[in-house]
N, C-alpha and C positions, 0 to 999 in steps of 0.2 A: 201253875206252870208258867215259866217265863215265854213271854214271846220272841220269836226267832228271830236275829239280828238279820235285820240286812246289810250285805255288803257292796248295796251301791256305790257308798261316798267311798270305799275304797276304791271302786273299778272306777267311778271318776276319778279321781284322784290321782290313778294309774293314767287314764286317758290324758288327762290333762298334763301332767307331766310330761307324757310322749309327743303332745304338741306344742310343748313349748324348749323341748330338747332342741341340742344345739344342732342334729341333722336335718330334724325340719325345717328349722326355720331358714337355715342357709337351704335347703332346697328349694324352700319357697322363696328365696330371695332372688336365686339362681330362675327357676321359671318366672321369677317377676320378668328379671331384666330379659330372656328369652322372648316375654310376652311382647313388650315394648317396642325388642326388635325388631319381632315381624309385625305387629301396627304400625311402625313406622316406615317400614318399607312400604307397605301395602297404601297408607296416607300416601308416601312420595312417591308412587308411583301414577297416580291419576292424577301428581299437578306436572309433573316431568317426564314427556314422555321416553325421554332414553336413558330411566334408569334401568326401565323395564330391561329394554335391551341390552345396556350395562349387566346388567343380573344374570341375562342367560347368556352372554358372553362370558364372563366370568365362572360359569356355570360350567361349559363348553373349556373354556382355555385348562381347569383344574382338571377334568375327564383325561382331556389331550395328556398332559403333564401326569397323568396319575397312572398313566396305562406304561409311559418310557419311564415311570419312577426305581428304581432297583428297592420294591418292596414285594410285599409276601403276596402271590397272587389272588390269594382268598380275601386278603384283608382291601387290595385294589377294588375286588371286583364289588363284593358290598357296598361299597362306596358309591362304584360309580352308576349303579341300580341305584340306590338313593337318591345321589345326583340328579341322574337321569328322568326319575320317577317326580322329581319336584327340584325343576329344574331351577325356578325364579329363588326359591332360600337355600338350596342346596351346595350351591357353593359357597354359601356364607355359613352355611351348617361345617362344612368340611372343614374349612380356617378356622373357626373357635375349638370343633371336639375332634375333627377326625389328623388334624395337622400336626406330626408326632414330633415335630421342630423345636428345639426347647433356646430361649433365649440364650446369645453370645454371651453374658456375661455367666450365664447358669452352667454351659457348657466348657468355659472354661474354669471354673471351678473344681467340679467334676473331675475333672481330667488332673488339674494339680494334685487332687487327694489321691486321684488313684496310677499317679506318675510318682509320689513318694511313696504311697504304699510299694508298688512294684521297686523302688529304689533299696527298700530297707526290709524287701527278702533277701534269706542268703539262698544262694546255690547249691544242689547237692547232686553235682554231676557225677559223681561214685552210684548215687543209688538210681538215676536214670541207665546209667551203662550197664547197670544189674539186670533191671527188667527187660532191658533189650535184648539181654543175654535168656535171662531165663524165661518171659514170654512177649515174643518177639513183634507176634500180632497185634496185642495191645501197648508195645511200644510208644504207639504215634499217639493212641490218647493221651496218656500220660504228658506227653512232650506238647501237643497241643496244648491241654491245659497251664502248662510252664507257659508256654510263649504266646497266649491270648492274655493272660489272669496274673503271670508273673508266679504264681504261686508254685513251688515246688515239691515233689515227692521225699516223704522220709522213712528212714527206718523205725529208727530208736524211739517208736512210740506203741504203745500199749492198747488196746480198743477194747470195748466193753458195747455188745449189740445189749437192747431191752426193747423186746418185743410188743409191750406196753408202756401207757405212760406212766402211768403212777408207779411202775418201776423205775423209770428214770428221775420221776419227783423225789421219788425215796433218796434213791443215789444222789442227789442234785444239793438236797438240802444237809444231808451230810459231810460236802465234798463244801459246800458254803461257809456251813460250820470254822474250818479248817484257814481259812484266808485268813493271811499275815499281811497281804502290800496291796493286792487291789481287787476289784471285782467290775468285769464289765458286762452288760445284761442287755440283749436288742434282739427285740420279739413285735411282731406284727401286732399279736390281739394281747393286751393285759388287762384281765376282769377281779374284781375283788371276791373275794372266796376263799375255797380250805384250801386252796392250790397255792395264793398269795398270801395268805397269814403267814406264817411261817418264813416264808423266803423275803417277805419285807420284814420281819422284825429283825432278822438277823441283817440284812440290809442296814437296816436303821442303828444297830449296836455296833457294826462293824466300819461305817462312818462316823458314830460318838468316838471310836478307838482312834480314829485318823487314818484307816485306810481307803485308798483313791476310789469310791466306790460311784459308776456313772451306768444309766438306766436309760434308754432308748428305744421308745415304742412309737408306730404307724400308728397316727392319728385316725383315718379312715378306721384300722380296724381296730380301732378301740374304741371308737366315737357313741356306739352304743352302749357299752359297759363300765365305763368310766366319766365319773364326775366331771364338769368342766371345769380346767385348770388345775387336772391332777398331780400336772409338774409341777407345780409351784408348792402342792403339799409334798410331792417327797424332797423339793428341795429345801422345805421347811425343817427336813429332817438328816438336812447334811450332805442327802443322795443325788449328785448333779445330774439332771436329768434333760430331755431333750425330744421334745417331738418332732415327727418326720414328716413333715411336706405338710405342713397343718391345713385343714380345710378350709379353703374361702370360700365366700359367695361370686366365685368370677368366671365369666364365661371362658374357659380357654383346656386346653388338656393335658396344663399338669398337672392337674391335679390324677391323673390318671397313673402316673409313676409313684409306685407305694414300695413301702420296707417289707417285704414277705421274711425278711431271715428269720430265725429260731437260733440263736448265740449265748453262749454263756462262756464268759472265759476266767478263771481262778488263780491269781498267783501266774499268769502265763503258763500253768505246769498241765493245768487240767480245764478242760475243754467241753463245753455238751454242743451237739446237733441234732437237727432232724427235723419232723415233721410239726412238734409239741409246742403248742403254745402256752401262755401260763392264764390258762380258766377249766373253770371245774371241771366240764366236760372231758376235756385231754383225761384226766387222771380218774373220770369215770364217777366222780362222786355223786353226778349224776345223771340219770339218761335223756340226752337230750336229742339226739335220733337214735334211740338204742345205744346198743353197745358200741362206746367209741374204740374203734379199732387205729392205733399208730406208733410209731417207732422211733427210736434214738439212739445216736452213741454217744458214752460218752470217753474222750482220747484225753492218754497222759503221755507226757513227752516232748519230741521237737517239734512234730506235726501242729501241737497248739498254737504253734506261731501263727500261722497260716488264718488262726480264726481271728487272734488278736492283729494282725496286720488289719486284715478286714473288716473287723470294727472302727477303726480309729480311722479308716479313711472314709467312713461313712457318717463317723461321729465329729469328723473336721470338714468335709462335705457338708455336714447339716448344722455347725452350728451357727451362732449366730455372729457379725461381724464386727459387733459392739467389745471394748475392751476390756470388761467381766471374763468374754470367755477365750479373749486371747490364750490364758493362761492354760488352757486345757488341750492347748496344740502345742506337743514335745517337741523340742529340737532336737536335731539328728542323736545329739548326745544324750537326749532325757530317754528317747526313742527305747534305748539300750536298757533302762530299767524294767521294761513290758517282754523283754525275750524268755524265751524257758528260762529256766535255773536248774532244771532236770531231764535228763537222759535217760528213757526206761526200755531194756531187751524187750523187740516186740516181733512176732512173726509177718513176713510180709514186708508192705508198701501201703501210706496212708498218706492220700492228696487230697486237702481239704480243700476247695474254690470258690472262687464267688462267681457272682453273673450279675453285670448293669445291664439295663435299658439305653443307658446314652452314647455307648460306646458300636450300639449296631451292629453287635456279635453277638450270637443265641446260643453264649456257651453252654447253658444247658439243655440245651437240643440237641445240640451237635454232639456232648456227651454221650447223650441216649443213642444220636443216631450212629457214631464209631461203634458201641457193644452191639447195636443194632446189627451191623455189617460186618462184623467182626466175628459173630456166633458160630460155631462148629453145630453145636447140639441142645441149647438150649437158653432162650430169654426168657423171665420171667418179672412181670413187672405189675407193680400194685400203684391206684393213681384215683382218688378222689372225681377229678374230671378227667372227661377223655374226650375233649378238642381238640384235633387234630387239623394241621394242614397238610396240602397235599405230597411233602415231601416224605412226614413222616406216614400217612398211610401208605405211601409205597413202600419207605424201607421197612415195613412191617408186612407186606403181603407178599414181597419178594423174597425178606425170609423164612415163612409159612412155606412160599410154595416152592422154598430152594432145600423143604425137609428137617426147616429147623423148628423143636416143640415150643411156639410163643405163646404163651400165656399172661393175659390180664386180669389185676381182679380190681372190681369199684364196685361200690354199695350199691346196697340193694333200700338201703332206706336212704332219701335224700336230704341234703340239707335246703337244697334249692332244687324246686318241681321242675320248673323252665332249664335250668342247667342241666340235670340228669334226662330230660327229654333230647337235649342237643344232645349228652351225651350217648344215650341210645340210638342217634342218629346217623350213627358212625359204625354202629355194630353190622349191619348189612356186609359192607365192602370186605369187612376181615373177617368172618365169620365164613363169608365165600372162596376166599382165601386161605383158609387152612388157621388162623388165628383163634383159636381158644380164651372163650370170654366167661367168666365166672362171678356174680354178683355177693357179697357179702352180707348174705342173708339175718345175721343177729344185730346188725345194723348199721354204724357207718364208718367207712373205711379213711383214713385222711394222710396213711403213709404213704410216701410218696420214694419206692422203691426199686432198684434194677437190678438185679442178677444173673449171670450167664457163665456156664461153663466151665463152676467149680475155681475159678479164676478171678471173676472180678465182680462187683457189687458198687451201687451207686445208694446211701441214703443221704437225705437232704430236703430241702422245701419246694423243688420244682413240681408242681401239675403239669399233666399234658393236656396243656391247654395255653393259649396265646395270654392269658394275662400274666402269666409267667415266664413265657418263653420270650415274647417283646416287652413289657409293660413293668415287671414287675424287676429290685433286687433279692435274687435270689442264693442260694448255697449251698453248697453241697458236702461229701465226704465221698472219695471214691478210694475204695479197698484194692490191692492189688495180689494174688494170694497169700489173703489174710483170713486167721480163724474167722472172721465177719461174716466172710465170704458165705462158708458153710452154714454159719448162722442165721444171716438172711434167707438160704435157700431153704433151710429144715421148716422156718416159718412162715414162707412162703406157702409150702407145704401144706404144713398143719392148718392154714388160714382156709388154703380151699377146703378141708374137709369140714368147715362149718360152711360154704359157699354151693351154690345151686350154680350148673354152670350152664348157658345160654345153649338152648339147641339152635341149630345149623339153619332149620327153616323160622327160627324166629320172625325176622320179617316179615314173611307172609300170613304171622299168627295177630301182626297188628292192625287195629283197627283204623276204617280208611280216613277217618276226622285227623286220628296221631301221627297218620303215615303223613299225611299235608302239611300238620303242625313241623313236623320235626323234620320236614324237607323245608320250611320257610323258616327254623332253627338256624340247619346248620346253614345255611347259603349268608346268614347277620351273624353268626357267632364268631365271627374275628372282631366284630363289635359290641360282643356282650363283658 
């Protein structure tokens, strides 16, 4: 009989690798220099004595200024307990991570991309005047989105819900197949797998053919799943490619603004969104908290504009200022080759948006919270996290208790323990309130969905949660009655009947260490 292998040198091997990955070591470079800071304050404080005092001046003056700041009150007040609680580095804690100020030169960037993005929408004030006409309540969302986002509502576009992912992989990789002129691709998480076989090879043959093919992933969440320097292999292979806000070792909080979108855009004709990232999990191949639960559409027609607008201003936003990639910023005139080419009879209204961090407007809050206030008879909304501030647990309890059926579902198995603790820390208030909370007991939920009323439906990449609603770019698609509509609600549906749904006295059935923990949660979770 042979003797039985061991697989140490593997699990070293695994180990060793993980500490020499490129997010330890910048993390460990990152607490280097954090160390340095406070020994050096701490050194210079016993040979000078009014640094001390400098310190809790400085300490004191950002409190003052933090409390008249026109920010989110939850996200002030953590702060200023922190602050407060350690007073001598706390101010100098708040200027490196908690100061959401991004450089002049950073901001106006920003603003250029998405001041010609918003230039080289067209207008479709026929199909605004429609909705107003036919539902007259949801008017102002619609209209708000045009005049925060630029982006406008269309007819003549076609929608396709897929209640799973690996339905929309199926569709996605067929609809790839098909590209004649360009292909543009920008997704937070890209891991290699059965999910990316396929959609890089074609990738890779349809940039041998010469068509404009350009790849755009969030460094952050990709940083564990992919090799370092993975752009420079797909640009090895033709594929221009481009990472988002890349991670450094440096004290300061931009690195805190990340790419959340889920985009694909084909021929400008056809379109995917949603919650679906491209790794195995989405599409189920394997379980990685259970059953991955999430959703997509995918849109043909004029509405596609609206995603390829929003690529390109995020793709001339991030790239680099060196003369290689001059060439990948169209002028007004190039612009015009990326528009539809196709017109498809569709029922309804389909307004695709976006949502920056820099710009200080939470379009997609304020999304959620119009359907919020807007309800006759019913919200229902599916959401990974559920951090909330204190705006939207009111527009949420006031519709509860103004008789309208609101329903939430998040998983019931977590991807992150401390997360889904903050997020159970929020069940108390609406639960009391007439809100209806239902956990998706086969495992983990990650669409990020709105429906109310038979009328209108929101799917897209937003969490209700602050790293999405300040922090992050995010994107949407909002239905206006469209078959979608229906669609999202029957699945809605069907979703809770695999769901266990939260009874009313919960709270009181938790135990008193969790009740502490997830009262000292949410009080930091604008900082988590």
């Amino acid at each position: 009989m042979f003797p039985k292998r061991s697989n140490r040198p593997i699990q070293a091997k695994s180990i060793f690798s993980f500490l020499m990955s490129k997010v330890v070591v910048i993390a460990c470079l990152i607490i280097v220099q954090l160390i340095v800071l406070v020994l050096s304050v701490l050194f210079l404080q016993d040979y000078i004595s009014w640094l001390y005092s400098a310190l809790l001046t400085l300490s004191l003056t950002i409190v003052i200024w933090l409390v008249n700041k026109e920010e989110n009150p939850s996200y002030k007040l953590a702060w200023v307990i922190l602050i407060m609680a350690f007073p001598v580095f706390g101010g100098l804690f708040y200027l490196v991570f908690g100061n959401k100020n991004m450089p002049q030169k950073m901001i106006q960037k920003i603003t250029d991309a998405y001041e010609y993005e918003k230039k080289m929408y067209l207008t479709a004030q026929e199909n605004m005047n429609k909705i107003s006409q036919q539902i007259p309540r949801l008017a102002s969302l619609s209209l708000y989105l045009q005049n925060t986002t630029g982006a406008p509502v269309w007819h003549n576009t076609q929608a396709e819900y897929y209640p799973l992912g690996e339905n929309m992989w199926v569709r996605m990789v067929e609809e790839l197949e098909k590209a004649q002129r360009f292909i543009f691709m920008e997704y937070f998480i890209l891991s290699e797998g059965k999910m990316w076989t396929p959609i890089l090879e074609i990738l890779k043959r349809k940039a041998a053919e010469g068509l404009d093919v350009r790849f755009m992933y969030d460094d952050i969440g990709s940083i564990q799943v992919l090799p370092n320097n993975y752009n420079k292999v797909l640009e090895s292979w033709g594929i221009q490619c481009i990472v988002f806000n890349p991670f450094r070792p440096h004290l300061n909080s931009s690195m805190n603004y990340r790419d959340h979108r889920k985009i694909t855009v084909i021929d400008g004709n056809v379109g995917f969104c949603g919650g679906i990232n491209i790794a195995d999990e989405y599409i189920n191949a394997y379980e990685k908290y259970g059953h991955w639960k999430d959703t997509g559409v995918m849109l043909q027609g004029d509405a596609v504009w609206n995603l390829t607008a929003m690529f390109l201003a995020l793709w001339n936003f991030t790239r680099p200022a060196d003369a290689e990639f001059q060439q990948f910023r169209p002028t007004d005139a190039e612009f015009q080759r990326f528009r539809p080419t196709l017109s498809v009879p569709g029922d309804g209204y389909v307004q695709p948006f976006g949502d920056s961090p820099l710009d200080h407007i939470n379009v997609c809050e304020d999304c959620y919270m119009h359907i919020i206030n807007r309800a006759t008879r019913y919200v229902y909304i599916t959401t990974p996290y559920l951090i909330l501030d204190n705006e939207m647990i009111t527009a949420l309890q006031s519709a509860a208790r103004s008789g309208i059926d609101v329903r939430i579902i998040t998983p019931h198995v977590p991807d992150k323990w401390l997360v889904q603790q903050a997020t159970k820390s929020f069940y108390g208030p609406l639960l009391k309130a007439g809100v209806r909370i239902y956990e998706y007991t086969p495992g983990f939920v990650h669409a990020k969905m709105y429906v109310s009323d038979d009328c209108v439906a929101v799917v897209g990449t937003a969490n209700m949660d602050y790293r999405s609603f300040y922090l992050h770019f995010e994107c949407g698609v909002c239905f206006f009655n469209n078959s979608v509509v229906h669609e999202v609600k029957k699945d809605i549906l069907d979703t809770m009947e695999q769901c266990s749904e939260i009874p009313k006295d919960y709270p009181y059935q938790v135990r008193l260490w969790k009740r502490i923990l997830r009262a000292f949660l949410r009080l930091f979770s604008p900082l988590m």
